[in-house]
Structures are given as structure tokens and as C-alpha cells.
TORKOLLUM-494199 format. One record per residue (C-alpha): x, y, z. Coordinates in nm, 4 decimals. Layout:
# TORKOLLUM-494199
X_Y_Z
...
# end
This chain:
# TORKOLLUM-494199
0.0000_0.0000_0.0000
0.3197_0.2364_0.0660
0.4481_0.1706_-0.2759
0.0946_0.2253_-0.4294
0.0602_0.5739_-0.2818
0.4121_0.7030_-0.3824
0.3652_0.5519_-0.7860
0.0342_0.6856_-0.8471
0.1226_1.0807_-0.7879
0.4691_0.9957_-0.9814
0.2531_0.8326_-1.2955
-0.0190_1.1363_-1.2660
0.2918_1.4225_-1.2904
0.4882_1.1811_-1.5514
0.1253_1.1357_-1.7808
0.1043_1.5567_-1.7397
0.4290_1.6189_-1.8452
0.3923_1.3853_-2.1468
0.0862_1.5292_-2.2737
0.2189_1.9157_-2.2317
0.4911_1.8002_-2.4929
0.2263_1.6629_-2.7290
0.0148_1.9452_-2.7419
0.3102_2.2080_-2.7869
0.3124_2.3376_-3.1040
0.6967_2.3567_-3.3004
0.7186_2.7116_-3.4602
0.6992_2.6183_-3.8024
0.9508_2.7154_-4.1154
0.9169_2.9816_-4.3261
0.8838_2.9374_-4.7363
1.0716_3.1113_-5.0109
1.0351_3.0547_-5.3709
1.2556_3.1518_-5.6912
1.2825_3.0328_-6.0581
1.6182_2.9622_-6.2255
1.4271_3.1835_-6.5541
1.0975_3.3852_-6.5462
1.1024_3.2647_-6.9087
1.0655_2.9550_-7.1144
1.1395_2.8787_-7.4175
0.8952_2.6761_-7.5969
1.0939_2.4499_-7.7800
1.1740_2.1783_-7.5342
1.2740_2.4589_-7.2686
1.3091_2.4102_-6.8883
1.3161_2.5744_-6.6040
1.3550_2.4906_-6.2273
1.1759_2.6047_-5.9486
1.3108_2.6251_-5.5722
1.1380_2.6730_-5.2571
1.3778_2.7103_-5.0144
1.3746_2.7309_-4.5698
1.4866_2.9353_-4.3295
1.6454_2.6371_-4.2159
1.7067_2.2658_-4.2560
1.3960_2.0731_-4.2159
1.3560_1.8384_-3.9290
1.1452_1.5645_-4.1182
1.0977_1.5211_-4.4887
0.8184_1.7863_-4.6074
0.5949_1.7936_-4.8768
0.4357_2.1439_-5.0137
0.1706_2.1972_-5.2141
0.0738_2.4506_-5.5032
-0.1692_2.6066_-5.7298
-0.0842_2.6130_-6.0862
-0.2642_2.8805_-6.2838
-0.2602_3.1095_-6.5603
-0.3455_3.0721_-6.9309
-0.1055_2.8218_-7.0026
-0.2940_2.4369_-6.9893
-0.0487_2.1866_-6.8005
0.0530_1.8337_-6.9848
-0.1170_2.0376_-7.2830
0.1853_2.3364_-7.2787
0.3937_2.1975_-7.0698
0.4821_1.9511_-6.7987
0.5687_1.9047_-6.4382
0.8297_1.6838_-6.2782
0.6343_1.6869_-5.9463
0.2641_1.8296_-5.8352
0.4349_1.9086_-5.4888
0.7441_2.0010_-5.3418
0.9439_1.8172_-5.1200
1.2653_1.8944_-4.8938
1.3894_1.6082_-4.7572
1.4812_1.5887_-4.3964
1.7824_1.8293_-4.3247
1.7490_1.9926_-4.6405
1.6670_2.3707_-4.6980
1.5272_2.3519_-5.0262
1.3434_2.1221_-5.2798
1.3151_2.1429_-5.6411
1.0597_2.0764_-5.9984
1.1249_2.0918_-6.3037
0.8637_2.2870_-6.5460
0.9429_2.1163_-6.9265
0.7711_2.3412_-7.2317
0.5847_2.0980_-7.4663
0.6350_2.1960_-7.8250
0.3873_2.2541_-8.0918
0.3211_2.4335_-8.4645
0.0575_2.6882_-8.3520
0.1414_3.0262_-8.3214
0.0851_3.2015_-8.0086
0.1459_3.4752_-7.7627
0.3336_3.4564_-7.5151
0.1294_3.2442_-7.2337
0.2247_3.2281_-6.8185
0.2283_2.9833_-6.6132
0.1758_3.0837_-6.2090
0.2888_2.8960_-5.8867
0.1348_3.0122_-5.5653
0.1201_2.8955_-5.2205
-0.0531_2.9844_-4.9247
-0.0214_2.8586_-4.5814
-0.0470_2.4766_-4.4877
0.0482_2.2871_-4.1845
0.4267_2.1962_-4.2772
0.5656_2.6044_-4.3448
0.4907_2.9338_-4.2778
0.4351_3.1786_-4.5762
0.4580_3.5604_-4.4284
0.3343_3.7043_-4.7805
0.1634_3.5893_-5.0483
0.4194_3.3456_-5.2502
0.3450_3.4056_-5.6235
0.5402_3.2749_-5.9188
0.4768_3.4035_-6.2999
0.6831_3.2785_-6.5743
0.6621_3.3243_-6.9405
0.6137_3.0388_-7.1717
0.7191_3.2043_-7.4962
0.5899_3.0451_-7.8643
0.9298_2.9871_-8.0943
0.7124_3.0228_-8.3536
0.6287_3.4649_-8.2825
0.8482_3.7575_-8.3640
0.6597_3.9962_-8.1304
0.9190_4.2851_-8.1591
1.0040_4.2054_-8.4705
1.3830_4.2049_-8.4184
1.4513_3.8438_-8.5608
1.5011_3.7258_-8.2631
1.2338_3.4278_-8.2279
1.0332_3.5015_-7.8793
1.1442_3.1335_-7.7551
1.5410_3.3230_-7.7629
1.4819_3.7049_-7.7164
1.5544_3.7678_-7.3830
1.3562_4.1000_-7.4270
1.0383_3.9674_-7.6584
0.8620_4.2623_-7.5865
1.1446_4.5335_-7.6707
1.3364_4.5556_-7.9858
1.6167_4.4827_-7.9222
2.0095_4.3224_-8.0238
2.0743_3.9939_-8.2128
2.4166_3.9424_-8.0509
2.2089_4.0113_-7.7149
1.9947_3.7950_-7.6825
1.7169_4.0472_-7.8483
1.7651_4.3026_-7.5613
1.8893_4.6492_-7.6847
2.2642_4.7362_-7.4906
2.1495_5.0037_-7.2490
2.5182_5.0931_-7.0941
2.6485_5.0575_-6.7088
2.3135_5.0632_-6.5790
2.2836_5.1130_-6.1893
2.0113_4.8995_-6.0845
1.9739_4.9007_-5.7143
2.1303_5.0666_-5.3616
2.0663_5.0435_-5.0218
2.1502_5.3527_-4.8669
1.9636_5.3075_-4.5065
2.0381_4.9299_-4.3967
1.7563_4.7759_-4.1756
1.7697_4.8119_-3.8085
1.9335_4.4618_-3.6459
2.0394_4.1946_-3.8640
1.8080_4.2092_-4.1055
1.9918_4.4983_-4.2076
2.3001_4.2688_-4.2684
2.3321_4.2833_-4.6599
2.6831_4.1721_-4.7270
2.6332_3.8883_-4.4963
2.8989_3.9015_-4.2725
2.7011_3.8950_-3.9855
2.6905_4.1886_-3.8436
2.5052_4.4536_-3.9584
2.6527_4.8048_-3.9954
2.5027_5.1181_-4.1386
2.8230_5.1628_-4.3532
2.9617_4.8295_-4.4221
2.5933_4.7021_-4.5286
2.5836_5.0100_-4.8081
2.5569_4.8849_-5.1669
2.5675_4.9708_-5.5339
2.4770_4.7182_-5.7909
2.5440_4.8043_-6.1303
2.4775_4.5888_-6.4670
2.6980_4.5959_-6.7856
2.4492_4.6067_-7.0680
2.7043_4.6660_-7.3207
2.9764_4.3416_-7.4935
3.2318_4.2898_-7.2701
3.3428_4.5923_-7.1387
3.6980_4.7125_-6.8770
3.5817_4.9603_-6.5765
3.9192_4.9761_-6.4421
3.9844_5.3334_-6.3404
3.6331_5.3847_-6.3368
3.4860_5.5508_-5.9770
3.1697_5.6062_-5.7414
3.1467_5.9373_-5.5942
2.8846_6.0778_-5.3552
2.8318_6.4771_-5.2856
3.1295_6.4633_-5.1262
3.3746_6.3205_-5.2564
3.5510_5.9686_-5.4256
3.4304_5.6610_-5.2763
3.5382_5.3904_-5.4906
3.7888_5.3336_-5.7733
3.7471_5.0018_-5.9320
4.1168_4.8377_-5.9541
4.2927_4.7432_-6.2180
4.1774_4.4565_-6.4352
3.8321_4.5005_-6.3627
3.6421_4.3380_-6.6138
3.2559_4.3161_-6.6494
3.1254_4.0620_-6.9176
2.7972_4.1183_-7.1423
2.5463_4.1529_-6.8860
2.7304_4.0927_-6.6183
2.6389_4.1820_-6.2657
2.9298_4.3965_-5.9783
2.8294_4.4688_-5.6748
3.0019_4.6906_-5.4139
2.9423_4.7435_-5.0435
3.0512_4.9631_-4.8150
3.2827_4.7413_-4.6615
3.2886_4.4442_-4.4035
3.3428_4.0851_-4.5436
3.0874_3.9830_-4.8240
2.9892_3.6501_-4.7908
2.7431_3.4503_-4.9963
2.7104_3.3998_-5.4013
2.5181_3.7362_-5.4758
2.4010_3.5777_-5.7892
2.7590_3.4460_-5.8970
2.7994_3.8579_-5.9352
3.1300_4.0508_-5.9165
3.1672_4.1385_-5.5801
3.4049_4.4421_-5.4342
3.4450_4.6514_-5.1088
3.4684_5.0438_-5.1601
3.7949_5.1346_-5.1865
3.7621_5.4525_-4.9496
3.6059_5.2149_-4.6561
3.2350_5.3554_-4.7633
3.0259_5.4453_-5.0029
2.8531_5.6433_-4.6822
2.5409_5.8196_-4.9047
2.3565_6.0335_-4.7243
1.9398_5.9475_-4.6439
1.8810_6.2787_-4.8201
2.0215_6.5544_-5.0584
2.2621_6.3332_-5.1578
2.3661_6.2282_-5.5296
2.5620_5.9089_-5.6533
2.7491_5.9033_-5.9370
2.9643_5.6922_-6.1929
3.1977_5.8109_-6.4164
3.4527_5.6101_-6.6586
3.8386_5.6999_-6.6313
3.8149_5.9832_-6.7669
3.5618_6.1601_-6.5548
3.2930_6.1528_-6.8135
2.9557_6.0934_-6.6235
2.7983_5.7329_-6.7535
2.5203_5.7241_-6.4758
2.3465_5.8533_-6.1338
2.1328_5.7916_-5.8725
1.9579_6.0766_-5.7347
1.8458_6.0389_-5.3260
1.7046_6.3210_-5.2983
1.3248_6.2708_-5.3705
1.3778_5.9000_-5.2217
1.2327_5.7910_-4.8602
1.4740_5.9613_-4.5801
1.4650_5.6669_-4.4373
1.3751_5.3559_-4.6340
1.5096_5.1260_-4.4439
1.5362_4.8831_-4.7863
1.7039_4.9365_-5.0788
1.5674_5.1183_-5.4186
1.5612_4.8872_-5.7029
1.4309_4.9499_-6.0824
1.0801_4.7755_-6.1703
1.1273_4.5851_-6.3780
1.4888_4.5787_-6.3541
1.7428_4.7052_-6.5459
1.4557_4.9654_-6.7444
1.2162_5.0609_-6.5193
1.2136_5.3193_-6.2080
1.2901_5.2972_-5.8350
1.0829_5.1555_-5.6366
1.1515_5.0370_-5.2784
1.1937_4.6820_-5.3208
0.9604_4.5068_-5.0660
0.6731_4.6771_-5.2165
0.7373_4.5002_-5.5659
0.5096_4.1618_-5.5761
0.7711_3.9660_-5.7158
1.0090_4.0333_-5.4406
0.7922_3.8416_-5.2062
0.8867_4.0977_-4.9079
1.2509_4.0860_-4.9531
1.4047_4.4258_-4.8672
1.6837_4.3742_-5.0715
1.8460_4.1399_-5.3730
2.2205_4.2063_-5.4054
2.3691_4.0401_-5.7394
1.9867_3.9242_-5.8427
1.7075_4.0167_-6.0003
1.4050_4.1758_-5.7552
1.2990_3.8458_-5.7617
1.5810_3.6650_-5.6463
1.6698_3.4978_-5.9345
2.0101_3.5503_-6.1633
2.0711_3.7775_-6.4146
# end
């Protein structure tokens, strides 16, 4: 009877404990998605989409999504999978979206991936996915570049560029006012500075082209001189921050440190510029009728033609507040 009285309080608080740790919820992972191409090429064209963690997963996942648009799947094109899944301890999980070719001309048609929240990950913002299935078959520009290649199908454009016309050293997005805390941490070091997190990303729509020589300069004064054998191929992508110790791909970009120790723009009345070697302005970036304080970077929409536009409040950056070395979207030049 001694022993019965001391097991059954032990076996009540044991049987409490256990169900407290059954009924406490895990805080669940949150969802990214990019594409490897917002376009695809009808003849027998591919193109992968990722959703990716904010951290390995702790059990194999599966994710589901809505396909839409005007685009007909196994008719236009196919899927490799009609979920995603990222295996346990992975961060990301792939499919594979394969064009199906026929002889009818078209315009161009979209396929969209969204998804919405389920019981495996946490979506913040509305995850939405368009990409352009393009008909080989269509000149739509008429610069005799078929659709399925032009890079640009909409825009008349170069054959030796992929039908996009050669804009110059375009400067396509700074962040002049890094986040408070780490989101703030752009060059990924990990730490976040209000200096060192600065960047300028600028894109070489021109052939091949040597910006050795060639500077960044504020209101003040000279804050970066690109070194010797600087090199920036067709469409190619540099990046430079303010300092610290980049650290990550940044799109497979170029990726430098200002030569000064900042690029230090101010929030307001303040005006970037590049020149080539020979002081001859090429292109700016004006501050001053920017947000003081944007806490985000300014990015063109769409990118490389468009305006500035704080980046989070572009749908296809799905909230991100900035994209150094990619596209708004977070996919690769």
C-alpha cells in the first residue's frame, strides 16, 4: 500500500508532463520561392523552381501549389512533381517545369505557382510565381530574334544580345539606409553596420566591357575606384558594399568593397554618381526625392529599365528588402 501511494502521484505528474509536450506546437519554417528563368522557351525549354527554408527541415516535407494562368499543363507543358518536397535536413526542394512543343502560333502564355499557408511552413506574404512560356514560332518585336530566344520579346532589341537592346552601365539598385538589427546585414557578414551594409549594384548592358579606373562618388567626394583589371562581361552583374566581409554567391555577381572604406550616401540631398576613367559621367542615382529613411534598398521595376521603387513593395520580391547580385525576384541575371 506504501508503494501504491508514492507511484500513483509519480505516474499522474509523468502522464502531465507527457501530454504538455504533445500538445506544444513547433514554430513552423518559413517558405521562399525563386525560378532559375521567369522565361521559357517553348521548344523543349526548362526551367527549375526552388522553394527554399529558413532552415534545414527536421522531417521530410511535402508542399503543395496552385498552378494557374493561361497556359494548360501536360497540354503546354509539364511538371516533374505536383508538390514540393525537402527532404529531412534539407533547406530547399526542387521541380522541373518542361515546355511541350507545338506548330501553332501564339502569344506569349504564363504559367503561375502560388502557395498559401499549410500545416508543414509558414508563408509571411503571399508566394506568387509568374513565368513566361514564350511560342518559338512569334516575332513579337520584330527584331529576328524568335520570342522562344529574345531575352527581351517585348522590346526591340540586339541579335548578338539575346534580343535586348545594350542600355550601358546601368545602376540597378542601392541600399543607402540598412535595416535596423540583422536584417539589415546585406553583405552577410554577420553583423550589420550602417556603412559596411551600403551597396551599389550596377549591370553591364554593353559586350564585354573594362571599368578599371572607373569611380563612385557621392556629394562629397571619391568613394570607390574600381582596380585594375576590372572586367565586367555582357550583362554581367558587380556589386560593391561599403565594406565588411561579403559573404554569400550574390548571384555568382562581381563582388568588391569600396575602396575609401564607404560608399557612406547620405538618407537625403545626396547624389551618386559613376563616371569612366576619364571623368565623363555614364550614370546617377539621385536620393534626394527618395524615402529619408527607407530602411530597404531602391531597385528598378522591372529591372534594369524601369524606375525605383523600394523593393519590398514590388510583388515579385515576395517581401525581400533587398536582392544584391539578383534580379528583384531573387533569381540571376
Amino acid at each position: 500500500m506504501k508503494i501504491t501511494r508514492i507511484l500513483v502521484p509519480f505516474l499522474v505528474l509523468f502522464f502531465s508532463f507527457a501530454y504538455i509536450r504533445c500538445t506544444t506546437e513547433d514554430i513552423l519554417p518559413s517558405l521562399s520561392v525563386s525560378s532559375s528563368s521567369l522565361n521559357l522557351s517553348e521548344a523543349n525549354g526548362t526551367v527549375e523552381v526552388t522553394a527554399t527554408l529558413n532552415g534545414p527541415a527536421t522531417s521530410t516535407l511535402t508542399i503543395p501549389f496552385e498552378l494557374g494562368g493561361n497556359a494548360q499543363n501536360t497540354t503546354d507543358y509539364q511538371l516533374s512533381n505536383l508538390q514540393f518536397v525537402i527532404q529531412e535536413g534539407a533547406t530547399s526542394g526542387k521541380i522541373t517545369i518542361t515546355s511541350i512543343q507545338d506548330n501553332l502560333i501564339e502569344s506569349v502564355e504564363t504559367i503561375t505557382i502560388s502557395i498559401q499557408n499549410n500545416s508543414n511552413v509558414l508563408v509571411t506574404s503571399p508566394v506568387f510565381l509568374s513565368i513566361n512560356l514564350q511560342d518559338d514560332d512569334a516575332d513579337t518585336d520584330n527584331d529576328t530574334v524568335p520570342d522562344a530566344l529574345d531575352n527581351c520579346p517585348a522590346v526591340f532589341g540586339d541579335v548578338s544580345n539575346n534580343g535586348c537592346p545594350f542600355l550601358g552601365l546601368v545602376i540597378n539598385e542601392v541600399l543607402y539606409d540598412p535595416a535596423d538589427g540583422i536584417a539589415g546585414d546585406a553583405n552577410g557578414d554577420g553583423t550589420r553596420d550602417p556603412n559596411q551594409d551600403e551597396f551599389v549594384e550596377i549591370i553591364n548592358s554593353n559586350p564585354s566591357l573594362n571599368i578599371s579606373g572607373y569611380t563612385l562618388s557621392d556629394a562629397s567626394s571619391t568613394r570607390h575606384t574600381f582596380p585594375t583589371g576590372t572586367i565586367l562581361p555582357q550583362n554581367g552583374v558587380i556589386v560593391v558594399f561599403g565594406g565588411g566581409t561579403p559573404t554569400g554567391t550574390f548571384g555568382g555577381s562581381i563582388v568588391q568593397t569600396a575602396s575609401s572604406g564607404q560608399i557612406n550616401l547620405n538618407n537625403a540631398d545626396d547624389m551618386l554618381t559613376l563616371r569612366n576613367a576619364s571623368g565623363v559621367v555614364i550614370a546617377t542615382f539621385d536620393v534626394t526625392p527618395l524615402d529619408d529613411n527607407p530602411n530597404e534598398s531602391y531597385t528598378r521595376k522591372p529591372d534594369l529599365t524601369g524606375n525605383f521603387e523600394r523593393h519590398s513593395t514590388i510583388n515579385s520580391a515576395n517581401g525581400a528588402i533587398y536582392s544584391p547580385g539578383r534580379k528583384v525576384n531573387g533569381s540571376n541575371f
